[in-house]
Each structure stands twice: as structure tokens, then as C-alpha cells.
N, C-alpha and C positions, 0 to 999 in steps of 0.2 A: 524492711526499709528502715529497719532504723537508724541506721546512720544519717536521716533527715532531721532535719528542723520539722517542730510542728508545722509551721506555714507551708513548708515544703512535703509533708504529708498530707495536708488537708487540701491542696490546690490540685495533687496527682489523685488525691479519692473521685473530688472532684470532677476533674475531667473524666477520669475512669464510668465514673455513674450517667455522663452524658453517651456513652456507648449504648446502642442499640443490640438487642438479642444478633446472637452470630459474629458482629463489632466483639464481643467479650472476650468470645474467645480467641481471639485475634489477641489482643490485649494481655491476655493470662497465661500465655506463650511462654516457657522458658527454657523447653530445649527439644531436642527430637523433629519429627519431618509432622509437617501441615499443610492441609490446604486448605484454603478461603474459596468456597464457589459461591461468586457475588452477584446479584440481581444488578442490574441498571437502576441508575440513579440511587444504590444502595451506601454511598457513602466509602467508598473504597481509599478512598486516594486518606481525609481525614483520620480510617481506621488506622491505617499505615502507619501514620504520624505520630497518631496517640501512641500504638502498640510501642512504637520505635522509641517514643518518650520515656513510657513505663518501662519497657527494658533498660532503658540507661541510666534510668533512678535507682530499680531494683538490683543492675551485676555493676552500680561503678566502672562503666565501663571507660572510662576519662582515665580509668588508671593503666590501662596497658590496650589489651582488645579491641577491636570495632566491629559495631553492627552495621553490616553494608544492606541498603536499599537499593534495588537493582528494576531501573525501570526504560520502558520502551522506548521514550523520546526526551532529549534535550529540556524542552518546554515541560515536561511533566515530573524530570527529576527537579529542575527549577522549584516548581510549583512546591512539592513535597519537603523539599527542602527547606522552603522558605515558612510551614507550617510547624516544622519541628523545631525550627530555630527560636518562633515567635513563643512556643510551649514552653523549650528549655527556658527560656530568658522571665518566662512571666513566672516558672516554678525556682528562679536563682538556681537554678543547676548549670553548670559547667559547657558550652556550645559545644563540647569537643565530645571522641568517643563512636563520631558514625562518621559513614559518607554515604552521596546520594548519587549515584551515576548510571549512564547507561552500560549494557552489556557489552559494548563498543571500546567506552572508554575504561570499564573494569579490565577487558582484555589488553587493552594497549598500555595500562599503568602494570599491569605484570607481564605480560614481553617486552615491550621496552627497557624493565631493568635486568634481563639478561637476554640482551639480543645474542651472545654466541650460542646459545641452545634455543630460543623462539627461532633464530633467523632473522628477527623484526629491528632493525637498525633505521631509526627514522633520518639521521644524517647521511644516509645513504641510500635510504628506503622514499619514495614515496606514495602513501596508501589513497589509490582512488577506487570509488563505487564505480566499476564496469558494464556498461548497460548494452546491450546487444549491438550496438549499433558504434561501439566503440573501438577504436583503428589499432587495437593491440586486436580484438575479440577475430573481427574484420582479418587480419594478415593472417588468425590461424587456421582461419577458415579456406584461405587464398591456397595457404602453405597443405592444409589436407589436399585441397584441390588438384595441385602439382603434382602430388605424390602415388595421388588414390587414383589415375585416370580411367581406370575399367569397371569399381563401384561408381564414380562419377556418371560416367555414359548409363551406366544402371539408371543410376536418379534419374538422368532426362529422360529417358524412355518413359519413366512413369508404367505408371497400369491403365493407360493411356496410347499410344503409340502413337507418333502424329511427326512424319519425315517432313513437313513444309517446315522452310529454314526460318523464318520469320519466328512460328512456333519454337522451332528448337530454341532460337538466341536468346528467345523471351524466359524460355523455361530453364536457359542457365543463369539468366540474368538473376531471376525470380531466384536459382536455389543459392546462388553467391550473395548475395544483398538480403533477404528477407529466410528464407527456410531452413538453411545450413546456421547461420547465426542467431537466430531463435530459438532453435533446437540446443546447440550448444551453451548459449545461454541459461537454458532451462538446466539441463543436465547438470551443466557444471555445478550449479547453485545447490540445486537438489543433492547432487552426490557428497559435496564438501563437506553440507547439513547435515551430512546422514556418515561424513569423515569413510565417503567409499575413495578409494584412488584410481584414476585410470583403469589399470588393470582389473582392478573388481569392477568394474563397468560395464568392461569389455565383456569377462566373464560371465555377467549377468546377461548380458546380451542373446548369449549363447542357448540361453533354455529359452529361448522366444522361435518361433517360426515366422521368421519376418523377411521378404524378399528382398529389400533391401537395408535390413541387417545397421538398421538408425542406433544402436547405445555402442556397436563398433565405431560408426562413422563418429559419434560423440565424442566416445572416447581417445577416436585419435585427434580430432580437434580439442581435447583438453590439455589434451599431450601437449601440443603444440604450445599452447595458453599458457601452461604453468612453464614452460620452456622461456618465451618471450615475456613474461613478467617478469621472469630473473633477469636476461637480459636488458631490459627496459628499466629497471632497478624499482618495479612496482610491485603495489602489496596489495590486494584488494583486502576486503572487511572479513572472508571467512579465511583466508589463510591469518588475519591477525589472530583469529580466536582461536584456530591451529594451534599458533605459536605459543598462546598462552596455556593452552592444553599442554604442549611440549614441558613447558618449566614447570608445571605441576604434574606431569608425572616422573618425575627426574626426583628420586625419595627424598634428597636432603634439601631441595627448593619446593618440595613440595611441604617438607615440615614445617620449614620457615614461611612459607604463604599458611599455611592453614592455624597455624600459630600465631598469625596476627588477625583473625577474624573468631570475633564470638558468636555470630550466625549472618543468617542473609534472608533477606527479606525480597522475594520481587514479585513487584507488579506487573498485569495484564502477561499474567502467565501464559496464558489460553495463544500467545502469538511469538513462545519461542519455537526454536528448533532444536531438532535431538542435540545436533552441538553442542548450541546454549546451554540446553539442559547440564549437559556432559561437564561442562565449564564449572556450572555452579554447583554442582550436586561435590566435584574432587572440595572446590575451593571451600565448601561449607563442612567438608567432614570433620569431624577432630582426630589430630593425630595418635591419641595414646589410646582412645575406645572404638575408634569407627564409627564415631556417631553424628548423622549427617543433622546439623542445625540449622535445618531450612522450612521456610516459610512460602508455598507459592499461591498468590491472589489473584483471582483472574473470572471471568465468566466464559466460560465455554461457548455459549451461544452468541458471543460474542466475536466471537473466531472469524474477521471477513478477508483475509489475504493469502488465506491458503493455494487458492488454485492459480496465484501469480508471484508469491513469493515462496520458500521454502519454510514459511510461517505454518506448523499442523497440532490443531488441535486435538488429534487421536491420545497427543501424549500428555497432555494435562488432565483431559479427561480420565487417563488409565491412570492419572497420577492421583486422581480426588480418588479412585477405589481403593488404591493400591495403600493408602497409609489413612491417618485420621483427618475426615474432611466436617468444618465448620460451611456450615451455610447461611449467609447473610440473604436474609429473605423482606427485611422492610424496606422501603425504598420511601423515601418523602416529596420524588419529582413528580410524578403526576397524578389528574385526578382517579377518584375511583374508576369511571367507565374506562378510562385510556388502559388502569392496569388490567382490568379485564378484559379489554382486545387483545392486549399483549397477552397474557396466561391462555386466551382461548387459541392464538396462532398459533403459542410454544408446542401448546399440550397438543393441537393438531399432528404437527410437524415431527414431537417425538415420537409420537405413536403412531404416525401413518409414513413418513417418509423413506424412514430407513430403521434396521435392526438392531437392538443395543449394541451389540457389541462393534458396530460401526464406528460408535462414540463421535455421530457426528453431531448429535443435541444433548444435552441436559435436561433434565426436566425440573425444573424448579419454580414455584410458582411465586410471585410477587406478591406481599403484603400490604398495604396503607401502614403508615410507622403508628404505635399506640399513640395517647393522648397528649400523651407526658411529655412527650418526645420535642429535645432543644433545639429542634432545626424550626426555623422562623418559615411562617406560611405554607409548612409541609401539607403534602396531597392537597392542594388548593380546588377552589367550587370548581368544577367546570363550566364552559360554555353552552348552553344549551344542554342537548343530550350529554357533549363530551366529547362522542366517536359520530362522525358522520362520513355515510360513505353515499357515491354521488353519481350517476351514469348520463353526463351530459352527451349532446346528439354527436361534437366532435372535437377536438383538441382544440379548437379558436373558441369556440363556447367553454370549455375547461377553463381555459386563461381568463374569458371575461369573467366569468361566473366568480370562481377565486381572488381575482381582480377585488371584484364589487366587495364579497366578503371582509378582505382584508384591511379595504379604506376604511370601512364600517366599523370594524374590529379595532383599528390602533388610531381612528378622528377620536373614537369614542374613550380610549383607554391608552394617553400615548405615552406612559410608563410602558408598556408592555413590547415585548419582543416577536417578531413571526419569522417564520422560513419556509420556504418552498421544496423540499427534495425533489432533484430526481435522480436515475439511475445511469443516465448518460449525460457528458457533455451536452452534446447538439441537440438536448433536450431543453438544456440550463440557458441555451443561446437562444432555441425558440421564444424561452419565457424571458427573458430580457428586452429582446425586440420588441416581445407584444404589446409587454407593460410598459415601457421605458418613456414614455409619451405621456401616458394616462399619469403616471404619479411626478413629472416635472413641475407640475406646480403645485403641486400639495406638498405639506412639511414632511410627510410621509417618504423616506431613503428607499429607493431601492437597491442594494449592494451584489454586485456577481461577485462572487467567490471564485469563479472560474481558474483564473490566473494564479500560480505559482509565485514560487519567490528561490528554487535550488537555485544558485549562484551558477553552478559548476551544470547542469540541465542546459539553463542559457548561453552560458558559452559556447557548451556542444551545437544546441542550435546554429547561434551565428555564425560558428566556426562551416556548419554544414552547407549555406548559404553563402557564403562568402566562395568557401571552395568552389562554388557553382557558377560564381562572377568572376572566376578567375580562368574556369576551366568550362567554358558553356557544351561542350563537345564530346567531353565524357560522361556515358553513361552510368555511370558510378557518381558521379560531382551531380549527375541531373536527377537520379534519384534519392539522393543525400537531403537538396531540398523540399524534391517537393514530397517526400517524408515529414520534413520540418512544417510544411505549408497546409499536409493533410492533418496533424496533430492539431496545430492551431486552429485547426480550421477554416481557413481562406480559402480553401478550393473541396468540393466535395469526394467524397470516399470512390475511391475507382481502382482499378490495377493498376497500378503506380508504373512496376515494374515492365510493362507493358506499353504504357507512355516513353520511358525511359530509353527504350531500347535501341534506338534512333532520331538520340537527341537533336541530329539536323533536322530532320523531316519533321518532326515535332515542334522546335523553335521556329523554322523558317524553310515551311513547304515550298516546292518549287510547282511550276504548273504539271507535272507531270506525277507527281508525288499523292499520294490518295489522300482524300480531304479528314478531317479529324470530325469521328462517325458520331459524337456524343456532345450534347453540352458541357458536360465537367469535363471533357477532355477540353473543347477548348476555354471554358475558364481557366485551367491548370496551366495553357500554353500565355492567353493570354499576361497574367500573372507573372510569369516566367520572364517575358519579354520587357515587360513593365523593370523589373529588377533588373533586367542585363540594361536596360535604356538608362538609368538611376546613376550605374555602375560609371559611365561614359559621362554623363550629364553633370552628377554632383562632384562640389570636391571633395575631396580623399575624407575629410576629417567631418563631410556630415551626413557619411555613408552609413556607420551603425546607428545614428540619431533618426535615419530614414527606417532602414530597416525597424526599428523597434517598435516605429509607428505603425508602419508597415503591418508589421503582425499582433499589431492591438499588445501591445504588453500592460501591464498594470500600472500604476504609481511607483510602487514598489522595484517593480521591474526595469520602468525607465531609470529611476533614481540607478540602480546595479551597473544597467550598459553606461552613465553619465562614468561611473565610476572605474569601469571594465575602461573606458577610451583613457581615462587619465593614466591608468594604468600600462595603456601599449601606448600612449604616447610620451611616457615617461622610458618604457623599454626599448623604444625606436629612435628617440633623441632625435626627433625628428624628420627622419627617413619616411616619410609617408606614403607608401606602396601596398598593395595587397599586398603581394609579399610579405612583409614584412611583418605584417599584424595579422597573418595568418601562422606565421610560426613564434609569434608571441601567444596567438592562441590555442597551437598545439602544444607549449612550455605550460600554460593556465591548466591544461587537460589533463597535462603529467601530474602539473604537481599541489592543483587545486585551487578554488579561487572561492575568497569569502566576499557574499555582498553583503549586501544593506538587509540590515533585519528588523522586520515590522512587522510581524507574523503572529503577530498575539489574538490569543482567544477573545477578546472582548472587543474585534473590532467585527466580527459574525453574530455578536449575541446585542449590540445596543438597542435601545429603548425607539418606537416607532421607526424601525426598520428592516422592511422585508428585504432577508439573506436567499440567494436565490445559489444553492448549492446541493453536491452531488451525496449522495448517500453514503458514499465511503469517509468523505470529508466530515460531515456531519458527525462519524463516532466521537465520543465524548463533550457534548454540547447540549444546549438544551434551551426554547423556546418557551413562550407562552404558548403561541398559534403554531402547529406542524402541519402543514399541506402536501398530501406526498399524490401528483397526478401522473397518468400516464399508467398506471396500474393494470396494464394488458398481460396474457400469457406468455405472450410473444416478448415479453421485455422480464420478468418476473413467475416462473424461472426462467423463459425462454429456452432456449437449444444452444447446443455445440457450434461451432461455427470453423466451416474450412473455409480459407481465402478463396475467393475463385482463381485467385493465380498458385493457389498450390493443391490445385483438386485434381490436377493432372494425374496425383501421385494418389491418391485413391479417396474414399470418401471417413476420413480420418484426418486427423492434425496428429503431423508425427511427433512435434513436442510433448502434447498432452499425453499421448501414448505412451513417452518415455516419462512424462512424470507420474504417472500411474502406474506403471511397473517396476520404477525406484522404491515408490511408497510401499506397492503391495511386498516387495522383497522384505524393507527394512521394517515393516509393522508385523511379518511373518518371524521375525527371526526376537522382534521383541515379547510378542505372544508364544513363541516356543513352536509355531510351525514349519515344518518343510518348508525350506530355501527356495527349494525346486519345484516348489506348489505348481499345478500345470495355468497356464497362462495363453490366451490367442489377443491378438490384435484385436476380432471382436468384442472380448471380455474386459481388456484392456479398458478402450473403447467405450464401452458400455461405463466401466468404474469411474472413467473421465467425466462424460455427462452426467453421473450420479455423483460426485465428486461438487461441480458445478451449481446441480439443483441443491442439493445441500446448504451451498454457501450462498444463494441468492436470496432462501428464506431466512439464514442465519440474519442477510445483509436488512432484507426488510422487519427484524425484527429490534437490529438497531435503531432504525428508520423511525417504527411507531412508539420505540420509549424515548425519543428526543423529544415526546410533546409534556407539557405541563397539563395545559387546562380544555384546550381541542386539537383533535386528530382529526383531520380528515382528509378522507381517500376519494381518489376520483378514478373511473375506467371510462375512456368516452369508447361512445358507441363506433364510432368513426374515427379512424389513425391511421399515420403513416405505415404502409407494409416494412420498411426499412426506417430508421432516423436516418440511417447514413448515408442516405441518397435523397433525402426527401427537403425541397424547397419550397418553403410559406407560399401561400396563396399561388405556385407553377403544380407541383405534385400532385398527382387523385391520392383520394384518403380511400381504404377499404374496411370492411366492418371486423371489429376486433374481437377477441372472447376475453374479458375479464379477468384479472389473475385468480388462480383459485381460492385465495384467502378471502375474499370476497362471498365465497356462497357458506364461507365457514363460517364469517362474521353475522351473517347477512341473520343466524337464525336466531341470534341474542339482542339483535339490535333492528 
């Protein structure tokens, strides 16, 4: 570094000496492939920063080159961003020399500058996230239907056989609306990830003994998909990363991309996909040696979206053996006992759950950071013991008990922060109702996190509900809602499709029409009618303002529909009709819709207020007080789950099946084994729910390193058999068994 000033040498020693053991080597990076396997609460995001600092002091990289940071979300390139800046600027070095983006927008800043070989023309193109439930996904599914009619009548039959027609309607209803486009959803996503095409789908398909032959039917429902995205002029998120695959292997663009990057750095490695991978591994090579100049940082055990998105941890893990892996092992978030729960689950789970070469855990044990160490109040005293785990008699006693604790906790200490985990929704809804009274008049918040803020999510909703107001008759328009109505949770978890099937008799029985056999069926009716009455009653312009009320939306969310109405009534010029602002909000669905953003981490983490959110939610966050209740078997790991409206077709989920035999394919041929490794539906199957358990303990090990100073775990003796049936004070509770991590803990504490 000599081309420094002194000041500008002793300011990057400096920062450099504030790295912690594992941080260093992150730090003293300067070329060739690495990875970072990071503890929780280890300081990742900071290491980034610094490293990213000291490389752009050390290669001058202001003079041609950039080092790209390549991170998971929006809010987290922000964040990193805004830490490098603060370094450059306080060392007087040059802001210039890197960038901080996601993998998203890395891909669309290199297709979009050669859309005639990406494909990716955004003046012609427009890129939406396709969610199953989506009316391009929907028509390819309609269009197999049309085409396929003797595998079709296959599916209804099921393994099942049942000629009452009522049965049949329901069972095609069920496979057009929910099983065929879930399936295909899944597939698609997985295959793109893994860059298989149709046809290798199909052909994959082929070494299965399956009776009805699901990665064929997939495949031709993708067929269709990638057919009507052209036509529809849409691009979804894995065809952009395609495309930019496309212009980096085209030799003379791919010189000129690889010539303009000095290495690549990404974050929360552990939750790309082979694509991803594939994307940044061309884009980081150098072109005159071959030599890939990447950096990937990530905690393995940290991996929670595997079994729902095309996110797998197999590959980062095979990526910490495969090259030179640093391990950040101090962590300064919580107290000593907390990190010893945590090391005592890990060490459980890697050594009892599954086989190394699974690569579904890590094993690396958490530290207390030494004395020296500049992070301010690191591993702070605990409360009490620390970890306290608690078997109250049944879930209404969990809430009070917790309750009392947490007044006690933040009357006493109201600097301090608490949260509530749980693993479901309608778990996070029970604990809101119970408390939401008790802490009303204490300064003490309580905050649901519940509620969203996707712009483009909300619209689909309203869009699905409106359709419903417009069209009450169709089966299709009536299970569109009360999808929307089971997600939010206004009506309880039922066969939907089944409800659906005879939207007259369902809306508006006559006396000869058989009565509706359940109470959630008729809360779902009631509800229904309530909305069609709304539809009639109010005027045109304070129909989504009811609606949003309607389904409890947020602050956040109201402020979005205040914003979405100005927006169709800016598009309609006054035309005030469903109509009208139903196909403004199919133009919104095309071509995307930005709300209102208020989504920041530090409105979960404030000072005297209990966050009452879900354990997915919760990664990268962090409390003084962690209360994680409800800790049954039956919820953690829990079991595989077939809808009852798709058990007809056997006692399997043929989605899971097909993503389990994508992965077993494409992890066979990265490992060097037979393609045609033998494969049954059982085995499949079986990989699914081991697949599953895996990532539930991954999820509750997020769970217990969000605490600082107490953890504690509750299993009440007495709980719902279901949450998703189960109603406060109408439901019987039945006796529960404990999650297993509990008898693990149980023998150190």
C-alpha cells in the first residue's frame, strides 16, 4: 500500500486490527476462490465491508476494475453499502471502484446491455415474480388440460377411485386450481435453478416408475409457460439470470464482462442456487488465467428456504470443502449459556440427523469473542440462568406465563428489546389476541410483524377478490378468494376447493340444497356474502378502502391500496366500474407495482417492545429477551403434510416428489454419480420428509441465536392437534410430546 498517505495507512491498519480471528482472513483476500463459514451473530455483514475496504486501498481499484458485492436482499446490499462508504470516506480514499447489488440486479445490469443475445429487452420485456397462483402459470396449466385429456382422467381417478360426480368435479377442481399449478410452480423453479429445459424434465421423468408420470405432466405445463411468457412479453427472475448466463458465454462478451470485475464477493451464500452460483463463478473468472476471484460468505446452518424455494444449501457446503474455507467462529450476540444451547443443538443435529455427505449441517461451534474485542457490550451477562426451557400445563398458560415474564423484563429494563417466535402464522395471531389487552395500558408495545408490505403480493390479492365481486358464480373467481381469505386468515383452513365447487349452493343455499356440514365452512360462506353485500352497498371508490380493512392489512399496507386507488383512478379517468379497475389491475400484475416502503429493520428491534413474529422472519435480527413457545414435535420437526384435497392421489405430495428427484438428479451428476441412480416414489418420499426435518432444525437454530441475554423455550403439556383448525377457547387441546431438542438441552441445563 504504498501509494497511501500515512493517515491512510494507519486508519486501514487500524480497522484491519479490529477484525476478529476468521474476519482476517476474509480481510487478506487477494485473489483465488474462498469461503467464509460464519457463526451467527459473527459479524458478517462488517467483515464484508472492511475486506471490501482493504481490497480497494490495496489493487487501486478507482483506476479501471470493480469489486462487486453480491448480496441477497435490497435492504442488506443497502446496508453494506452504506458501511463501505462510511470506511472509504473516514480513510479519504476515492467512493468509487466497487458495487453493491443483488444477484437480481447483477443479472439484469448484464442482459439488459445486450438484449439481442440475453433476450432480456426491458422496453418490451416486462420481468414479474410468478407465483402459482398466477393467470399466465394458471392458462398453462388449463392449455395442458386441453391437450392431455386421457393423462388428465388418469389424475382424477387418483389411487383412489370414487365415480360419485360431486367427488369427480371437486377432484378436478382441486387438480386445475391447486395441484397441477403447484406442481408446475415447483418444477419450473427447481429445473431453471438447476438450467434443466423441458425436455430434460421430461426425460428425467422417464427413470421414475410413477403412475401418473408428474415431471412429464410438468414438463409439458412448462412448455406452455415459457410459450405464453413470450407471448405475454414477460420475463420472470430465472430466465433474467439465463439471459445473463447467455452474454457471458458468448467469448468476446464474456471477455469484456470479466475484464471489468476484479473479484466478487457474496453474501449469505448458503441461499444461492446452482444458477446463481453458475452466474458468478463465469463472471468472476479472469480471462487470460482462468482464475476464479471469488469470495463466498455464508453459514450453512443457516440455510431455511430450501424446501420452498430453489435456494440449497448442498452447494455451498460442497463449496466450503471443495476450495480454502476460513471460519468465523466468534460471535459477540449472545450470552455464554445462549451460545451453549446453540453449539449443544448444532453438535446434536450434525451428528444425529443425517450423514455428512448430506451436507445438510455444519458443524462449527460458536465462540464468546476474546477480551480485546471492539464490538461494544459483546456476549452481554445473561438473565438468570440465560436458557430457560418451561412445560406449562397448556398454551393459554404459555401466553400468560410469558406475558408476566416479559412485563417484568422490559417495566424493569425498558432500553431493552424482546420477541416472541413462532413457527406459524395462526400461532403469531393466537399470541396477539391473548396479550393485546394485558399490555394496552402499559408503555410496554406490543408489535405483530405479521403483515407484509410486497406491493405486487397485494395487488394479486385484491385483484383475486374483486374477480370474485364481479364474477360470484364461478368456481374459479370463488376459489381465487377464499385462497386470499385462508392466507390472511379470516376464515379457517378447510378444503377450499371443495367449498368452491358449487358456488351457488355455497353462497346461497336453497331449501333443498344440503346444509354446510362444518363451522368453517360456514364462516367462509358467511364472509363471502358479507363481501358480495359490500360490492352492492358501497360506492365504487370505497370498495378497496373496505376491502383492506376487511382483511386487516397493516399501516404500511393501507398506506400501498390509498396509493394502488390513486393509481386506477388516475388510469380510469374516471370510469368507475369493476371492470375497469380490474384490468388496471391486471396491466399492475403485468407490468408491476411499487408501494410504499417502510420495511426497515429497526421498526422489529425497538427499545420496550415485544415483536410477536415468525421464525423465518426473524433471520438476521436480534433481541435482548427470545421467547420461542409452542415447541411440540408436531410443529418442530413435525411431518410431511398432503392436503386432504389431494390425498385422493396417494399418500405423497407430488410437488415434493418432483423436487426431490430434481435435486437427487442434479446433486448425482455434481458428485460424479449415475444420472440414473434407481429412484421410487417411496424413496423419493422418504428424501422429501428428510429434506424437511433437516431444515426445521436448521430453522430453529436461527430461532435460538436471535437471543442476546435469555432464551427461553416453552412445550406446553396441552395444544392444539392442528393450529390450522384450532379456535381459542371453542377447540379441545390434546397432550403434546415436546420437540426433541428439549431432552437434548434438558441434560446441561
Amino acid at each position: 500500500m504504498n501509494h497511501l498517505s500515512v493517515h491512510q495507512q494507519q486508519f486501514l491498519t487500524q480497522l484491519a486490527a479490529g477484525l476478529r480471528p476468521g474476519q482476517e482472513a476474509l480481510a487478506q483476500w487477494q485473489s483465488g476462490q474462498m469461503a467464509i463459514a460464519a457463526v451467527p451473530g459473527s459479524g458478517k455483514s462488517h467483515a464484508l465491508a472492511v475486506a471490501a475496504v482493504l481490497t480497494l486501498a490495496r489493487q487501486s481499484l478507482y483506476h479501471g476494475q470493480q469489486l462487486v458485492i453480491v448480496t441477497f436482499t435490497r435492504a442488506a446490499a443497502e446496508g453494506i453499502k452504506q458501511k463501505i462508504l462510511t470506511h472509504l470516506k473516514a480513510a479519504q480514499l476515492p467512493v468509487v471502484g466497487f458495487s453493491v447489488q443483488t444477484i437480481h440486479g447483477l443479472a439484469l445490469q448484464i442482459a439488459s446491455r445486450h438484449p439481442e443475445v440475453s433476450g432480456v429487452d426491458l422496453d418490451s420485456l416486462s420481468l414479474q415474480d410468478i407465483p402459482a397462483n398466477h393467470p399466465i402459470l394458471r392458462t398453462a396449466v388449463e392449455q395442458w388440460i386441453q391437450t392431455h385429456g386421457e393423462r388428465y382422467e388418469r389424475l382424477c381417478q387418483g389411487a383412489r377411485s370414487d365415480q360419485e360426480k360431486t367427488e369427480q368435479l371437486r377432484r378436478r377442481f382441486a387438480l386445475s386450481t391447486e395441484i397441477l399449478p403447484h406442481l408446475a410452480h415447483t418444477v419450473i423453479h427447481e429445473s431453471k435453478s438447476s438450467n434443466l429445459s423441458p425436455q430434460a424434465v421430461a426425460q428425467l421423468g422417464e427413470t421414475l416408475e410413477d403412475p401418473y408420470q408428474s415431471l412429464a405432466i410438468a414438463a409439458g405445463i412448462y412448455q406452455n409457460y415459457q410459450q405464453l411468457l413470450q407471448q405475454n412479453n414477460v420475463l420472470d427472475y430465472d430466465d433474467l439470470v439465463l439471459g445473463a448466463i447467455r452474454v457471458l458465454q458468448q467469448p468476446e462478451l464474456q471477455q469484456y464482462w470479466q475484464g471489468q470485475i476484479y473479484g466478487i464477493f457474496e453474501d449469505e451464500a448458503q441461499d444461492s442456487s446452482p444458477l446463481q452460483e453458475q452466474l458468478i463463478r463465469l463472471l468472476a473468472t479472469v480471462p487470460q488465467s482462468g482464475e476464479c476471484n471469488l469470495v463466498r460468505v455464508g453459514d450453512p446452518n443457516q440455510a431455511i428456504n430450501s424446501t420452498f424455494t430453489p435456494a440449497d444449501p448442498f452447494y455451498f457446503n460442497r463449496f466450503c470443502q471443495a476450495v480454502n474455507c476460513a471460519e468465523i467462529h466468534y460471535a459477540g450476540r449472545s450470552s455464554l449459556p445462549i451460545i451453549t444451547a446453540a453449539n449443544q443443538m448444532l453438535h446434536w443435529a450434525s451428528h444425529t440427523l443425517s450423514p455428512p455427505d448430506r451436507f445438510a449441517f455444519r458443524w462449527q461451534e460458536i465462540f464468546p469473542v476474546p477480551n480485546h474485542d471492539p464490538q461494544r457490550n459483546a456476549n452481554p451477562d445473561p438473565v438468570g440462568a440465560g436458557v430457560e426451557l418451561h412445560y406449562p400445563k397448556d398454551i393459554y398458560a404459555t401466553v400468560q406465563q410469558l406475558g408476566d415474564r416479559l412485563e417484568t423484563l422490559l417495566t424493569a429494563n425498558p432500553d431493552h428489546s424482546a420477541a416472541i417466535l413462532v413457527r406459524k402464522q395462526r400461532q403469531a395471531k393466537f399470541v396477539i389476541e391473548q396479550l393485546r389487552e394485558r399490555f394496552q395500558p402499559t408503555t410496554i408495545r406490543l408489535y405483530d410483524a405479521r403483515s407484509g408490505n410486497d406491493a405486487n403480493h397485494l395487488v394479486l390479492e385484491l385483484y383475486q377478490i374483486l374477480r370474485f365481486l364481479e364474477r360470484p358464480h364461478s368456481p374459479d373467481c370463488l376459489k381465487g378468494a377464499l385462497d386470499v381469505l385462508g392466507d390472511r386468515q379470516k376464515i379457517p383452513t378447510q378444503d377450499l376447493a371443495r367449498l368452491a365447487t358449487y358456488p351457488e349452493q355455497f353462497l346461497y343455499p336453497g331449501p333443498l340444497d344440503p346444509a354446510l356440514s362444518s363451522d368453517p365452512a360456514q364462516a367462509a360462506q358467511t364472509l363471502c356474502v358479507q363481501l358480495l353485500q359490500a360490492r352492492w352497498q358501497l360506492p365504487h371508490y370505497q370498495l378497496l378502502p373496505f376491502l383492506a380493512i376487511a382483511l386487516d392489512y397493516s399501516d404500511v399496507e393501507l398506506a400501498t391500496v390509498q396509493k394502488l386507488a390513486e393509481r386506477i383512478a388516475q388510469q380510469t379517468q374516471g370510469q368507475k366500474n369493476l371492470r375497469q379497475t380490474l384490468d388496471v389491475l391486471e396491466m399492475l400484475l403485468r407490468d408491476g407495482f411499487e408501494g410504499i416502503e417502510l420495511d426497515t429493520d429497526a421498526r422489529y428491534t425497538r427499545p420496550q417492545q415485544i415483536t410477536v413474529i415468525t421464525m423465518h422472519k426473524a433471520k438476521g435480527l436480534d433481541w435482548d429477551y427470545v421467547f420461542i413457545p409452542f415447541l411440540h414435535n408436531s410443529e418442530i420437526p413435525g411431518t410431511s403434510w398432503v392436503p386432504s384435497g389431494a390425498q385422493f392421489l396417494g399418500d405423497y405430495n407430488l410437488a415434493e416428489v418432483a423436487r426431490a428427484q430434481i435435486r437427487h438428479f442434479v446433486h448425482g451428476q455434481d458428485q460424479g454419480r449415475s444420472p440414473t441412480a434407481p429412484a421410487t416414489i417411496s424413496t423419493l418420499w422418504q428424501e422429501a420428509q428428510q429434506l424437511k426435518i433437516e431444515e426445521e432444525y436448521r430453522l430453529l437454530y436461527v430461532a435460538m441465536t436471535r437471543a442476546k441475554r435469555l432464551l427461553w423455550l416453552s412445550a406446553a403439556k396441552q395444544a392444539p392437534f392442528s393450529w390450522s383448525t384450532f379456535k381459542p377457547h371453542q377447540s379441545s387441546l390434546q397432550s403434546q410430546e415436546p420437540c426433541p431438542i428439549f431432552a437434548v438441552l434438558q441434560k446441561k441445563i
